[in-house]
VEXVOPA-48234 format. One record per residue (C-alpha): x, y, z. Coordinates in nm, 2 decimals, always signed. Layout:
! residues N
<r east="X" north="Y" up="Z"/>
...
This chain:
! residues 337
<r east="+9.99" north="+12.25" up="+12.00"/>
<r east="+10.34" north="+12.16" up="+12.04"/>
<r east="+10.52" north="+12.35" up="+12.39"/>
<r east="+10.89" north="+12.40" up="+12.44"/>
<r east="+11.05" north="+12.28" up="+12.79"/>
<r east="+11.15" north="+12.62" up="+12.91"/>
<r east="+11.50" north="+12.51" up="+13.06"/>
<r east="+11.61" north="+12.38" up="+12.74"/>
<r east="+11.84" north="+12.53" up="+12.49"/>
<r east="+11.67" north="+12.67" up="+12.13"/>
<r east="+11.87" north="+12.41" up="+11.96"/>
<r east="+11.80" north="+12.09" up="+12.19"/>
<r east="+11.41" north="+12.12" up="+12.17"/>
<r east="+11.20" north="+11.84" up="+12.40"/>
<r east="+10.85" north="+11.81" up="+12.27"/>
<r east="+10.57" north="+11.69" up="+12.41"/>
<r east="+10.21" north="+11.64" up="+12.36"/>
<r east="+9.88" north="+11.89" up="+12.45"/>
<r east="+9.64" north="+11.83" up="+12.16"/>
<r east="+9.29" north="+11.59" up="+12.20"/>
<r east="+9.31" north="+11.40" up="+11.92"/>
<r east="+9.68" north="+11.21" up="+11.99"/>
<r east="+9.92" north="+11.16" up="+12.29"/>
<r east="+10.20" north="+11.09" up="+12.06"/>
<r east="+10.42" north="+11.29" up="+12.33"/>
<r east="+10.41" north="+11.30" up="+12.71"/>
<r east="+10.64" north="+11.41" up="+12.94"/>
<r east="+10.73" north="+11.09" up="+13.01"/>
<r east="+10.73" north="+10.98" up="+12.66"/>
<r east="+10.90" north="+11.26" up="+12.43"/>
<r east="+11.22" north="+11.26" up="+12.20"/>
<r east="+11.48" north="+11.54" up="+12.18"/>
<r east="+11.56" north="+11.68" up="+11.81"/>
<r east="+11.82" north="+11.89" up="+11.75"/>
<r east="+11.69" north="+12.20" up="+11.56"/>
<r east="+11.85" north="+12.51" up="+11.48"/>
<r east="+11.75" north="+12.82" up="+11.67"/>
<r east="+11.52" north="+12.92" up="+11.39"/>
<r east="+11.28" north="+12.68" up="+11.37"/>
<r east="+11.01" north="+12.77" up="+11.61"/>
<r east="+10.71" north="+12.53" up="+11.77"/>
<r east="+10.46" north="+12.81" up="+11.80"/>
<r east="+10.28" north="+12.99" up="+11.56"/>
<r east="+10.55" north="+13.26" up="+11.42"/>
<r east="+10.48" north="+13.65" up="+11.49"/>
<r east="+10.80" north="+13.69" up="+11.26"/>
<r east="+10.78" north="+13.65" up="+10.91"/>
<r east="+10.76" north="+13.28" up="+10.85"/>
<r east="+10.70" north="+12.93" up="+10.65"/>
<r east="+10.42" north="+12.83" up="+10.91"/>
<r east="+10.39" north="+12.44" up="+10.86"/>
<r east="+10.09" north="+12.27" up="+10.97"/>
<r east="+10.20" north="+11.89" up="+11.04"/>
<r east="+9.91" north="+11.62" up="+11.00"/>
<r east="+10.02" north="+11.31" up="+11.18"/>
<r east="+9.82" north="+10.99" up="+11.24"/>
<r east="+9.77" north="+10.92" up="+11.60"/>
<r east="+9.87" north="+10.59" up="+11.55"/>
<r east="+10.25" north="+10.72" up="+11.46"/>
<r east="+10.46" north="+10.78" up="+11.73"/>
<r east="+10.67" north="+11.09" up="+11.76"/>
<r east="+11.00" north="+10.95" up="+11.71"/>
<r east="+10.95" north="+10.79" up="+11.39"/>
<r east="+10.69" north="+11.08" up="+11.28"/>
<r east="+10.98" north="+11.32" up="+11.34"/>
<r east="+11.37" north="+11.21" up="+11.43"/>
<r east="+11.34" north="+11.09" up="+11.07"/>
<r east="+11.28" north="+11.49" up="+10.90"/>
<r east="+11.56" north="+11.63" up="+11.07"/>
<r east="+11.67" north="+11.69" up="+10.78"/>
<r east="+11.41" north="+11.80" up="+10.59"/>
<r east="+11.35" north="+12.04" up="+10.85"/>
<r east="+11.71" north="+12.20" up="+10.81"/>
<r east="+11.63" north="+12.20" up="+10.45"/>
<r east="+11.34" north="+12.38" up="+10.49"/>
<r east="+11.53" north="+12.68" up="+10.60"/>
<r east="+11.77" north="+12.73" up="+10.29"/>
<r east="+11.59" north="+12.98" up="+10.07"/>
<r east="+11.78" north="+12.82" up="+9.76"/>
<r east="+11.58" north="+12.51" up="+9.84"/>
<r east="+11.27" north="+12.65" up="+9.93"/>
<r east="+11.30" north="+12.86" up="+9.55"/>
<r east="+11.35" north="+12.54" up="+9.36"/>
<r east="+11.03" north="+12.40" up="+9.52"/>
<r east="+10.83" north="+12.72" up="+9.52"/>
<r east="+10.74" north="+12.77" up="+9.90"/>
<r east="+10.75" north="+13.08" up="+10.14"/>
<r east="+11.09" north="+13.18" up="+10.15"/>
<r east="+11.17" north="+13.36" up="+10.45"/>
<r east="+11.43" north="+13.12" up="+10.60"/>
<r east="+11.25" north="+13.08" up="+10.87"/>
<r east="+10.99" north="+12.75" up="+11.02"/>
<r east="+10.78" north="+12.77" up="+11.26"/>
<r east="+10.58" north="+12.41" up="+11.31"/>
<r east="+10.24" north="+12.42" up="+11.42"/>
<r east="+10.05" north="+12.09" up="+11.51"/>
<r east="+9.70" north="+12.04" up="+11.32"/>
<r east="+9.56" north="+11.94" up="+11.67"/>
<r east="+9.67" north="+12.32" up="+11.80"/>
<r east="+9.32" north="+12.51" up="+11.89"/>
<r east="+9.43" north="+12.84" up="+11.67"/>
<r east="+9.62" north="+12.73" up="+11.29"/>
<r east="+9.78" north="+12.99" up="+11.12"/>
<r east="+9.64" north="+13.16" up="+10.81"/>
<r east="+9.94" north="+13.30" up="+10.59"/>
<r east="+10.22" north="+13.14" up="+10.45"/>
<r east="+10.07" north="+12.84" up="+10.53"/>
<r east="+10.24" north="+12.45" up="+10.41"/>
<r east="+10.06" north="+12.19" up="+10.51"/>
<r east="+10.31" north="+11.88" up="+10.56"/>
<r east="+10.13" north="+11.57" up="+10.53"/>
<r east="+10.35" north="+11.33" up="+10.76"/>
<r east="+10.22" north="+11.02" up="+10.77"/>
<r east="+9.93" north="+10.88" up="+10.62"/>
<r east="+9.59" north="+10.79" up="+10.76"/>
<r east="+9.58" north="+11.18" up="+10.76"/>
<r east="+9.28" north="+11.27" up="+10.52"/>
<r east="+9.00" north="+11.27" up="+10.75"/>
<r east="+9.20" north="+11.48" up="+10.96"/>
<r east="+9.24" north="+11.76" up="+10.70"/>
<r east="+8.96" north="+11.72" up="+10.59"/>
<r east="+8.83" north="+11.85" up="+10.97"/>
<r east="+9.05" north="+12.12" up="+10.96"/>
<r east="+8.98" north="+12.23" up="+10.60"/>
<r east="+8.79" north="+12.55" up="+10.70"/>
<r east="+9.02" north="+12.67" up="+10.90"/>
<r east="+9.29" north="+12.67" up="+10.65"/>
<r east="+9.35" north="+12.92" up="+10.38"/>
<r east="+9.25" north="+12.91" up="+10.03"/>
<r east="+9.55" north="+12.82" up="+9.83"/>
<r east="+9.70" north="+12.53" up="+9.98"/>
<r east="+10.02" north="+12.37" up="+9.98"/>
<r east="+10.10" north="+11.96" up="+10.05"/>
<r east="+10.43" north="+11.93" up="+10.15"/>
<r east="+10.50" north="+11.54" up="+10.12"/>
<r east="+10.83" north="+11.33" up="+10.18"/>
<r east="+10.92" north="+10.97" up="+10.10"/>
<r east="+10.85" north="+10.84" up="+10.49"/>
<r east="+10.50" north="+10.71" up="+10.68"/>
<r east="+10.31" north="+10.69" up="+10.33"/>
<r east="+10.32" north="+11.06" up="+10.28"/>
<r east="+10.34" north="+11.12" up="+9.96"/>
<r east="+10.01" north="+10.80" up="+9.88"/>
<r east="+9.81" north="+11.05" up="+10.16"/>
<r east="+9.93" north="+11.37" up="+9.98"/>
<r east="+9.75" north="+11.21" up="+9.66"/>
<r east="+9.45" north="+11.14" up="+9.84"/>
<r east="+9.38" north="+11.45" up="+9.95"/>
<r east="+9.47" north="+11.66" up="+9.65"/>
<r east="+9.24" north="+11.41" up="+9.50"/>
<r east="+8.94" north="+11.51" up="+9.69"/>
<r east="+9.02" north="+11.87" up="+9.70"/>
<r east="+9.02" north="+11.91" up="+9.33"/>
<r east="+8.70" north="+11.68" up="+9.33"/>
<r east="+8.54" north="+12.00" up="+9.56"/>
<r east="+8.67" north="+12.26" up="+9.32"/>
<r east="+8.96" north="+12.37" up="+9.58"/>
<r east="+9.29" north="+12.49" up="+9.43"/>
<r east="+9.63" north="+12.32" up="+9.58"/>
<r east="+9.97" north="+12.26" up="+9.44"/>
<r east="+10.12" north="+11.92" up="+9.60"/>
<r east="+10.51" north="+11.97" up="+9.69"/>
<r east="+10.73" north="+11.63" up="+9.74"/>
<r east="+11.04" north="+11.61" up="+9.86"/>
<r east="+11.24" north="+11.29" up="+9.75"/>
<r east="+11.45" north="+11.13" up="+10.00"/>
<r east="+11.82" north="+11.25" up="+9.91"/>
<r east="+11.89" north="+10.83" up="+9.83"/>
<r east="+11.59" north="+10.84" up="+9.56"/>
<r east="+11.76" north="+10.93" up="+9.20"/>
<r east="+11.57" north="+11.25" up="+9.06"/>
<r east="+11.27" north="+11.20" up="+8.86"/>
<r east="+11.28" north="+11.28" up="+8.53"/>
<r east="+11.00" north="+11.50" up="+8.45"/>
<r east="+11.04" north="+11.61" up="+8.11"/>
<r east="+10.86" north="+11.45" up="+7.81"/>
<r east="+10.88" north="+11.55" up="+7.44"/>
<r east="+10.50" north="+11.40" up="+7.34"/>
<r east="+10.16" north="+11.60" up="+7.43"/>
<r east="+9.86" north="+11.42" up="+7.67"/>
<r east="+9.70" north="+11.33" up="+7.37"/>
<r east="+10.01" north="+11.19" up="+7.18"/>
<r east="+10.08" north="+10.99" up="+7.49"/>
<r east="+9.68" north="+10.87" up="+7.54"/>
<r east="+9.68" north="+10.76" up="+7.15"/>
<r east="+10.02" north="+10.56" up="+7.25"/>
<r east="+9.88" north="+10.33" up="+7.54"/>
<r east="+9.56" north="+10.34" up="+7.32"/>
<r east="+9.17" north="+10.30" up="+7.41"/>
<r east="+9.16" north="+10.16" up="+7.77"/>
<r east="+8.81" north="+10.04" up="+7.74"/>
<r east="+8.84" north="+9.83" up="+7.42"/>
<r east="+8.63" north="+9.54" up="+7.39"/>
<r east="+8.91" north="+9.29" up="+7.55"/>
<r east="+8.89" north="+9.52" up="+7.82"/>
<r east="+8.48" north="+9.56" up="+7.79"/>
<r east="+8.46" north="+9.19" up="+7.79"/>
<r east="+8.65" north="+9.12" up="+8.13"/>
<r east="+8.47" north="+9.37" up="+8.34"/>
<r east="+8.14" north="+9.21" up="+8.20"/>
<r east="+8.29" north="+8.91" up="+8.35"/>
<r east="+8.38" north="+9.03" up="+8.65"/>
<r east="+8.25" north="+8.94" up="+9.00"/>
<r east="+8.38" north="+9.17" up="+9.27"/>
<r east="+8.39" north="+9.12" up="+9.63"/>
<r east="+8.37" north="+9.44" up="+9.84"/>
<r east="+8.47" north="+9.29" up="+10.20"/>
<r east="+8.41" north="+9.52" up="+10.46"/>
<r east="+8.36" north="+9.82" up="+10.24"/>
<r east="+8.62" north="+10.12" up="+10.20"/>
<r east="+8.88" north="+10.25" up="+10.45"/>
<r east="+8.74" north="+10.60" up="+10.63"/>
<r east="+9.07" north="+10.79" up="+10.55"/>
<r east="+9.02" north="+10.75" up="+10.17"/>
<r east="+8.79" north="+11.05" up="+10.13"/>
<r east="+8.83" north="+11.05" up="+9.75"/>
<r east="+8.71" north="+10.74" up="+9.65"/>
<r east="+8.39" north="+10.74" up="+9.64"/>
<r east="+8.25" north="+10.54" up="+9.32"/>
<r east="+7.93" north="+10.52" up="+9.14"/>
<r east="+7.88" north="+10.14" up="+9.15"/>
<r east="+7.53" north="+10.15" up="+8.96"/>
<r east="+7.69" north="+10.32" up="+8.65"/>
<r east="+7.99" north="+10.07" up="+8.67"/>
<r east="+7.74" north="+9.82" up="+8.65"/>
<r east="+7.53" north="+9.97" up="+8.39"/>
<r east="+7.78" north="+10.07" up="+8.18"/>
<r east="+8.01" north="+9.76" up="+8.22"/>
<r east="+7.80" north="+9.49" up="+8.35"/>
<r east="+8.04" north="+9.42" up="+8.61"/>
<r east="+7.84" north="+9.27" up="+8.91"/>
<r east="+7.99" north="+9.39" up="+9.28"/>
<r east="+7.93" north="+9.22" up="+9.60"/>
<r east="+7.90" north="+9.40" up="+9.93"/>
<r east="+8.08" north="+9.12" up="+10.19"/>
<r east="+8.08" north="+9.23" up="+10.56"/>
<r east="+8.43" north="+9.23" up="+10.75"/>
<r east="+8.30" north="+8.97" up="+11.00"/>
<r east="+8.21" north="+8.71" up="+10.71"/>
<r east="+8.59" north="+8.72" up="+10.65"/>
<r east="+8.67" north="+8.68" up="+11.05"/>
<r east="+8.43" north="+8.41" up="+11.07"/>
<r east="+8.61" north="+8.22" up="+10.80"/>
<r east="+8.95" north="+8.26" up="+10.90"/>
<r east="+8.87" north="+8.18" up="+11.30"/>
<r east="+8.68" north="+7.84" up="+11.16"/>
<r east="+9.00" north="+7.75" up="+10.93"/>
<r east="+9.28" north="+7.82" up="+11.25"/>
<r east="+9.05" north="+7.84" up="+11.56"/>
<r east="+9.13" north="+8.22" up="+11.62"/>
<r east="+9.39" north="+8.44" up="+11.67"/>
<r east="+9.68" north="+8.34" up="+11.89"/>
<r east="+9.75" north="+8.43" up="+12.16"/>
<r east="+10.00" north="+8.62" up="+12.36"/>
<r east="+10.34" north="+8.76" up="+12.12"/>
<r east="+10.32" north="+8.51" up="+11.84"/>
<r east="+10.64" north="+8.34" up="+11.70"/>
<r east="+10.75" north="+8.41" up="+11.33"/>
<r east="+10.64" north="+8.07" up="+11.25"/>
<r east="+10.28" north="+8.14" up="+11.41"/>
<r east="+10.29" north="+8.53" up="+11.21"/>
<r east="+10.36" north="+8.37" up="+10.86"/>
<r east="+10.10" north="+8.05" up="+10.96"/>
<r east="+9.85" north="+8.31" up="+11.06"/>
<r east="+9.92" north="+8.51" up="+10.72"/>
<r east="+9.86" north="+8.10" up="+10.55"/>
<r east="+9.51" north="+8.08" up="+10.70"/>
<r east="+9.40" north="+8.46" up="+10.63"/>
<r east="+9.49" north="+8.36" up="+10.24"/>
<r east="+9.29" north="+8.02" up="+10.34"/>
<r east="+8.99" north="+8.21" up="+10.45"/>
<r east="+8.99" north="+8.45" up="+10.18"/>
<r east="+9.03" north="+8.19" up="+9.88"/>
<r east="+8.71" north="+8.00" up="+10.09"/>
<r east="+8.52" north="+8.31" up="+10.02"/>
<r east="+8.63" north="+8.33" up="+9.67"/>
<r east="+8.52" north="+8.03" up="+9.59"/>
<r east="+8.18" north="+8.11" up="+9.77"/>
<r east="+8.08" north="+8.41" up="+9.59"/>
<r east="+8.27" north="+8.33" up="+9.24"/>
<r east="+8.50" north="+8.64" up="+9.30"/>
<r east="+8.69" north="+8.75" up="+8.99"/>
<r east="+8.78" north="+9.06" up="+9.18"/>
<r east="+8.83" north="+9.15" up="+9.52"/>
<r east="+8.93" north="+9.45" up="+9.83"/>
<r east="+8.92" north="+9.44" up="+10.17"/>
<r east="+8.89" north="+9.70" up="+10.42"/>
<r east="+9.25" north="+9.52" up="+10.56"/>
<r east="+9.29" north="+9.72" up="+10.93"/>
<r east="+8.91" north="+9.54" up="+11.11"/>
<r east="+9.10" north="+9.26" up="+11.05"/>
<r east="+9.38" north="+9.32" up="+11.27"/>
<r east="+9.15" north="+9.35" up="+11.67"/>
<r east="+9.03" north="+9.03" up="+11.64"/>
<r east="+9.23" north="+8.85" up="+11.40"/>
<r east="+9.58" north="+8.99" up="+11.46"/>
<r east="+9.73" north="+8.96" up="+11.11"/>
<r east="+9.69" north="+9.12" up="+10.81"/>
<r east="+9.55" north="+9.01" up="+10.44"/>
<r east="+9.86" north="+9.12" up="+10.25"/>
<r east="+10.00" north="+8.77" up="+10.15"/>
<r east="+9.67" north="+8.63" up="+10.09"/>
<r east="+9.63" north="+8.95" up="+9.82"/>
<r east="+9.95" north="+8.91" up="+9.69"/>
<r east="+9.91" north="+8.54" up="+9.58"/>
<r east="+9.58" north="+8.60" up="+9.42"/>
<r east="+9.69" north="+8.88" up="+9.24"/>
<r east="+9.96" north="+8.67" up="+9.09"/>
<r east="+9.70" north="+8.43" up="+8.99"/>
<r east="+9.47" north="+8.65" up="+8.83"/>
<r east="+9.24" north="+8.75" up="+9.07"/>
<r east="+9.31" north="+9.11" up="+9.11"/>
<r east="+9.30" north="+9.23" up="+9.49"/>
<r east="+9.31" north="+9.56" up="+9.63"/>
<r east="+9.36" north="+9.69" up="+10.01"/>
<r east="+9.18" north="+9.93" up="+10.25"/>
<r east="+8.86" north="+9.89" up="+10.04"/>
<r east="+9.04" north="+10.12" up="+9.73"/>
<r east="+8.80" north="+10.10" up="+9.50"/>
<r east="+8.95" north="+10.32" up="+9.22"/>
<r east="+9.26" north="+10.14" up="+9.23"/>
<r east="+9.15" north="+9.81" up="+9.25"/>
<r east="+8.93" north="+9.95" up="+8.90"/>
<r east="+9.26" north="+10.05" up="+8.73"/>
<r east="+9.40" north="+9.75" up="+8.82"/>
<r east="+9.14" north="+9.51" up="+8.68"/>
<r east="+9.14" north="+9.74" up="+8.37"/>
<r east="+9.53" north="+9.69" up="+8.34"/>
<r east="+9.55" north="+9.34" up="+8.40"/>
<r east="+9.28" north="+9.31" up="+8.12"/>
<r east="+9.46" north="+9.53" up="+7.87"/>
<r east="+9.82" north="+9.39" up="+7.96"/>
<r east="+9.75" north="+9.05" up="+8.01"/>
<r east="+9.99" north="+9.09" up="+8.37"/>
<r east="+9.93" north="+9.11" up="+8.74"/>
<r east="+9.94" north="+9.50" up="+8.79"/>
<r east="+10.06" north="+9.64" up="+9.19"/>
């Protein structure tokens, strides 16, 4: 849970760190936000919005937090919280996830960052029934929101997700004059046979298998397979490592130049077009973050250059999206992202 320096003013609050599963804050590492005096870091015994924040360890608290100022002040005006449908008792009181008691009524649960999902998905019993995501437009928020919502309406649990646009971001519009089936009947039959014929085509690599934070993508590869004859390929991580150490000779060492970053990204795409080639990969993911201990770079240029040649590459091990995408790029004829 989150303590408040007792020698400080309300409105000058220094945070630091007490929960097990991060040490975002210490006292020797902590940041100072300016808050008004009725936002609270302890579980209200006034009538309050009591936000749960779920923040990846990986996150510092700076960028996790000095960035919703804002939002936090927001959070306070009952006009705003009206329009967006949450408690409205102009009052906040923040509660870490990590905190050893969560509160149980007029509950939001802000989803901060992402790489959050197995982490709600821990505290799930202890929240209430009807659940609310708050996301914004920082940290992949609003991509973790989804995920979770996801695999909460896959388990039958009601929740309503809530996101908050940057104040740059142009409203969305929302309104449409066409019903779901007017607008399905528009785009047409996904799975026509141009569509059919690809995926019976396809070869996928699965390198390193799925990300643990996507908790809603689990996929029945034996009926894709039945009912589309696509063929997948389970590739371990360190077949991908041991290809790109043999094309460079390893990971650098020490902080690397620009010039060695973007030669490093050169020889990751190097690797992975090797083991395209290998396999016969039409299709591929990778599980992108093993790659970053021992390799020290990442797969995203290598992905994007495939995709715009045709093989269609997904990230983190998505499987679902890397299915809509192949299914796109056969329907449209174009390199979806």
């Amino acid at each position: 849970m989150f303590q408040i320096a007792a020698d400080i003013a309300p409105d000058d609050i220094l945070l630091y760190q007490t929960n097990i599963h991060s040490q975002r804050f210490t006292k020797d590492k902590h940041i100072s936000l300016s808050l008004h005096p009725e936002t609270s870091f302890f579980p209200s015994t006034e009538p309050a919005m009591n936000l749960i924040t779920f923040a990846s360890p990986l996150h510092d608290a700076t960028s996790v937090y000095a960035c919703r100022q804002n939002l936090f002040d927001r959070l306070k005006d009952k006009d705003f919280l009206e329009k967006y449908g949450l408690p409205q008792y102009g009052k906040l009181s923040i509660c870490d996830c990590g905190s050893a008691v969560l509160p149980t009524e007029d509950v939001v649960c802000f989803i901060a960052t992402g790489g959050t999902e197995e982490l709600f998905r821990e505290k799930l019993d202890q929240l209430p029934k009807d659940i609310i995501l708050l996301s914004d437009g920082y940290h992949n928020s609003l991509a973790a929101s989804f995920e979770i919502a996801s695999f909460l309406d896959q388990h039958g649990i009601s929740a309503r997700m809530v996101n908050i646009p940057l104040e740059t971001e142009a409203p969305a519009e929302t309104t449409c004059d066409t019903t779901e089936d007017e607008n399905r009947n528009r785009f047409g039959n996904i799975y026509n046979p141009q569509v059919r014929e690809y995926l019976s085509r396809s070869t996928v690599g699965l390198i390193g298998g799925a990300s643990s934070w996507l908790i809603a993508s689990d996929v029945d590869l034996d009926y894709l397979s039945s009912e589309f004859e696509t063929r997948f390929i389970h590739i371990g991580i360190d077949e991908l490592i041991g290809e790109y150490a043999s094309v460079c000779g390893g990971a650098p060492e020490g902080t690397p130049s620009e010039e060695e970053r973007i030669r490093a990204a050169e020889n990751m795409e190097m690797a992975l077009r090797n083991i395209v080639a290998r396999h016969g990969l039409t299709a591929l993911t990778v599980k992108c973050f093993d790659l970053l201990p021992s390799c020290r770079t990442t797969s995203c240029l290598a992905l994007a250059r495939l995709n715009d040649e045709g093989i269609i590459c997904g990230c983190e091990g998505d499987i679902p999206s890397l299915w809509t995408m192949m299914t796109v790029y056969a329907h449209c004829g174009r390199a979806p992202f």
